[in-house]
C-alpha positions as CSV (number, residue, x, y, z in Angstrom):
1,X,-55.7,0.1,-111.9
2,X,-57.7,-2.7,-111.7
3,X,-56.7,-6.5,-110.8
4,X,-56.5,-7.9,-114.6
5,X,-54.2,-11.1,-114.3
6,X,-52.1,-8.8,-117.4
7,X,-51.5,-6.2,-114.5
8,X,-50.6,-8.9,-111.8
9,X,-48.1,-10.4,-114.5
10,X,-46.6,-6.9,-115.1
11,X,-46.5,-6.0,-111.1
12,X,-45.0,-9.4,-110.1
13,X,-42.1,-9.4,-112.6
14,X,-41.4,-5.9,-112.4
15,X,-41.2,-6.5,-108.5
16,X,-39.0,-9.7,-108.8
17,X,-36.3,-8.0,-110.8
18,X,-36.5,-4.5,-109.7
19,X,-36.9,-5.0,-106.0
20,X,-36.2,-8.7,-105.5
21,X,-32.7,-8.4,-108.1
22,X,-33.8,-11.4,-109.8
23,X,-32.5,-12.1,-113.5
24,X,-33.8,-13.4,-116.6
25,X,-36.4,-13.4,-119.5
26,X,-40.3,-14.2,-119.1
27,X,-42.8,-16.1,-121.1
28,X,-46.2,-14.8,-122.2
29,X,-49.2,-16.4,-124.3
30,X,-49.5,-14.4,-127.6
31,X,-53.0,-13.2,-125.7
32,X,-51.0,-11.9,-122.8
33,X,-50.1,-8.4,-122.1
34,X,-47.1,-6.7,-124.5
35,X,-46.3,-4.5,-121.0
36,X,-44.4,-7.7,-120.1
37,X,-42.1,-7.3,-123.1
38,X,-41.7,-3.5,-122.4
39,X,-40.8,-4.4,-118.9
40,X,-38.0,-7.0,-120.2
41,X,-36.9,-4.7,-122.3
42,X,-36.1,-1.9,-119.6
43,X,-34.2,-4.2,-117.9
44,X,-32.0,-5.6,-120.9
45,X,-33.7,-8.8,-120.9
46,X,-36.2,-10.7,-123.4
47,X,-39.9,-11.7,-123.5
48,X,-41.0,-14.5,-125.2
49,X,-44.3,-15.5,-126.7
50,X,-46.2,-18.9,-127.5
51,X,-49.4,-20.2,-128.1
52,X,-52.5,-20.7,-125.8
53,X,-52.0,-23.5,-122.9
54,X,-50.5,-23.4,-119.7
55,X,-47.9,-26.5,-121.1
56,X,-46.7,-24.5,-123.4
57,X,-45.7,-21.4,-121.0
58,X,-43.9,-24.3,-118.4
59,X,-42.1,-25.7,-121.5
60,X,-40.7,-22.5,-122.5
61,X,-39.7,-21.4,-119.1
62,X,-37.8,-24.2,-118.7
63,X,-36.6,-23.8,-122.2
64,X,-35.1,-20.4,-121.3
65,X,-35.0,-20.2,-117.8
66,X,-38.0,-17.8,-117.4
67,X,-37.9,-16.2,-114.2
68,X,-42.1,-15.8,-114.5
69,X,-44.5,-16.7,-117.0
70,X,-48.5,-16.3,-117.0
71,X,-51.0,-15.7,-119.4
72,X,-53.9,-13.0,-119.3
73,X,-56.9,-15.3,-118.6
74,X,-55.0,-15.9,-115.2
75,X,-52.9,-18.4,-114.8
76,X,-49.0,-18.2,-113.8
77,X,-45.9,-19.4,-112.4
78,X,-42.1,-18.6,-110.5
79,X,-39.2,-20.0,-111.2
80,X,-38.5,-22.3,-108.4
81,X,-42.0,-23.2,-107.5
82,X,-44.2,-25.6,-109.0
83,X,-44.2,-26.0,-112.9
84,X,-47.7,-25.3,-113.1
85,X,-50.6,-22.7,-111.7
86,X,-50.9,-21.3,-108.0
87,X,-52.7,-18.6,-107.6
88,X,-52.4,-18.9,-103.7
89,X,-48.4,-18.2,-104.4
90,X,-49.0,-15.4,-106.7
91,X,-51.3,-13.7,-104.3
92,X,-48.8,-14.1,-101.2
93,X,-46.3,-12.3,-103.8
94,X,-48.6,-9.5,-104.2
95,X,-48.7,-9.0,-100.6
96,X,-44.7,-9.8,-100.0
97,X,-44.6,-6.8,-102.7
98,X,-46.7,-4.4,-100.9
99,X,-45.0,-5.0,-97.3
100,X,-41.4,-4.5,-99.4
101,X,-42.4,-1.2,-101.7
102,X,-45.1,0.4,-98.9
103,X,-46.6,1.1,-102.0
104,X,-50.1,0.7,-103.0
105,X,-50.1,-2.0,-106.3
106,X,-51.9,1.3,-108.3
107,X,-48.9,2.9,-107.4
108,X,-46.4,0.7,-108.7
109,X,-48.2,-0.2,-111.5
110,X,-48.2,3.9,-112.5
111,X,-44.5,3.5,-111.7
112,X,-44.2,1.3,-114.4
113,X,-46.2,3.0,-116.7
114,X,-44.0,6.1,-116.5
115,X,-40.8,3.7,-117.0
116,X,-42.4,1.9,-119.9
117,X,-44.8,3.6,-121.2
118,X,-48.9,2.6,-121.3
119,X,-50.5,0.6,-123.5
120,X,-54.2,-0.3,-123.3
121,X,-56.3,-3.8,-124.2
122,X,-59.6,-4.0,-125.5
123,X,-61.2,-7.5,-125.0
124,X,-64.1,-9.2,-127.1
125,X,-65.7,-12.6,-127.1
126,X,-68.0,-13.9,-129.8
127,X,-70.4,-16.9,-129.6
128,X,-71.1,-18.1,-133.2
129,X,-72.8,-21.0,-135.5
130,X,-71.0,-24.0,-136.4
131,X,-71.4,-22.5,-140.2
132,X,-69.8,-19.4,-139.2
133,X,-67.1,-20.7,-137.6
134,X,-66.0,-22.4,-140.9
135,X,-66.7,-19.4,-142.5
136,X,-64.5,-17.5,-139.7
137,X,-61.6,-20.3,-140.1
138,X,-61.7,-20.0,-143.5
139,X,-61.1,-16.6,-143.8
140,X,-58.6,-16.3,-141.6
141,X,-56.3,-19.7,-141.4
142,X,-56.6,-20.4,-145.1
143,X,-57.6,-17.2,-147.4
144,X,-55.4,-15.1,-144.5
145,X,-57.4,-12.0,-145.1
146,X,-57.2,-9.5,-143.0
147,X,-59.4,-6.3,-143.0
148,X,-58.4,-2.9,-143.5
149,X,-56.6,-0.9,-140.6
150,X,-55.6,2.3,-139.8
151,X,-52.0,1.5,-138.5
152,X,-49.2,-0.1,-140.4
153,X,-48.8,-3.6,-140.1
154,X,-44.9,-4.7,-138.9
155,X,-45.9,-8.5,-139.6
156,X,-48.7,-11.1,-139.1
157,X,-48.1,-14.8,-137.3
158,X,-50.7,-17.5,-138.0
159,X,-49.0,-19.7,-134.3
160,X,-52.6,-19.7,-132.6
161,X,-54.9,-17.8,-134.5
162,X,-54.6,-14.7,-136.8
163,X,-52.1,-11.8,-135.1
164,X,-51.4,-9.1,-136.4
165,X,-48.4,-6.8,-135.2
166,X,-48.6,-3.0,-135.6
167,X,-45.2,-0.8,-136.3
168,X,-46.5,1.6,-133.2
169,X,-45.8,-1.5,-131.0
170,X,-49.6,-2.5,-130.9
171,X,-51.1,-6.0,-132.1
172,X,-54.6,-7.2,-132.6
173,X,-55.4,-11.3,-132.6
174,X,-58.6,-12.9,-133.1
175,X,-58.2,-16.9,-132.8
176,X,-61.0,-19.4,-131.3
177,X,-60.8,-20.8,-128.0
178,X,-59.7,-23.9,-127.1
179,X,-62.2,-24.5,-124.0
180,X,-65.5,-22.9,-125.2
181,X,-67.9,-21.9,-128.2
182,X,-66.0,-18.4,-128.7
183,X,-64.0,-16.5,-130.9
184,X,-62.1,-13.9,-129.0
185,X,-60.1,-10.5,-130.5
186,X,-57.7,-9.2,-128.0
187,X,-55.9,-6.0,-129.4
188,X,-53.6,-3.8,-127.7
189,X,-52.7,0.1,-128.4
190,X,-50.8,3.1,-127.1
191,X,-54.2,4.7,-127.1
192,X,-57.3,3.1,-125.6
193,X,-59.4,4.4,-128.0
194,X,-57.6,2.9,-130.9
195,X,-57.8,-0.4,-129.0
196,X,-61.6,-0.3,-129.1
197,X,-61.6,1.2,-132.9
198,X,-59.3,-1.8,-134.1
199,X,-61.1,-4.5,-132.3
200,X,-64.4,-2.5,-134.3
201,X,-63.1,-3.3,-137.2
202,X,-62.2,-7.0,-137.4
203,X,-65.5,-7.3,-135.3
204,X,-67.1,-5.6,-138.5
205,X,-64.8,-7.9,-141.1
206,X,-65.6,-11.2,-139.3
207,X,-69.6,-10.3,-139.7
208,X,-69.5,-10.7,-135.8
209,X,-71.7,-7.7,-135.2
């Protein structure tokens, strides 16, 4: 397992309701891991998603009284501590966890992945012109194409960027980042291979290749 902030997001609320009997929903970016929802979901509670920004996770934990929110590019919170980032906290969880399990965090996390079953990210980041960027918007905010894909499609949000949901349980996004010159397509997949195939394609549709 390696130390994505998606797995560190899985491992800490996993460890605050399973070993720590904690109760109550959590709140994801629409970037973020969908482990998080299958981990809500084993324990009868709910996962909710919103848009890009660290203000919009804090609003929404207090909106539903989160128990832990984050988002994959690293930043997250506890209920009960600060209503903003601390990595120094989430880190001293981490190690509170190992101490309590005598696990290793691989181990856990494998734990979890039996309980809930895998799913795999692919992650991609595009630089572009300022020409294809309209072109980019255009196509997907206002034409809302989308290209052609080898999984059914459940239903697509336009909240922050174009996402499409899968009927397997996977989802593909592609929207434009708010703090650099990028375009970014996160997709997620039951296989890994199909993460990297799906991510082909809209890499293919977009012209970003």
């Amino acid at each position: 397992m390696g130390k994505h902030p998606n797995d560190i997001l899985v491992l800490l609320y996993y460890y605050l309701v399973k070993y720590k009997g904690w109760s109550g929903p959590v709140v994801r970016n629409l970037a973020t891991t969908h482990m998080l929802d299958k981990v809500a979901e084993r324990f009868g509670q709910k996962c909710y998603e919103v848009p890009v920004g660290f203000k919009h996770i804090s609003a929404k934990m207090s909106e539903v009284d989160a128990i832990i929110g984050g988002e994959s590019s690293g930043g997250l919170t506890v209920k009960g501590h600060i209503n903003g980032k601390d990595g120094v906290y989430a880190a001293a969880l981490l190690v509170e966890m190992i101490a309590v399990t005598g696990k290793r965090l691989s181990e856990i996390y494998r734990m979890i992945e039996k309980e809930c079953v895998a799913i795999y990210m692919e992650e991609r980041d595009y630089k572009f012109s300022v020409e294809k960027k309209v072109r980019m918007q255009e196509i997907l905010m206002e034409e809302k194409k989308v290209p052609g894909l080898p999984f059914e499609i459940d239903h697509i949000s336009y909240m922050d960027g174009c996402k499409i949901y899968f009927k397997n349980g996977g989802w593909v996004v592609a929207r434009f980042s708010g703090t650099e010159p990028l375009l970014r397509i996160f997709c997620e997949m039951p296989e890994r291979e199909d993460a990297a195939k799906v991510s082909g394609i809209y890499e293919e549709f977009l012209g970003l290749k």
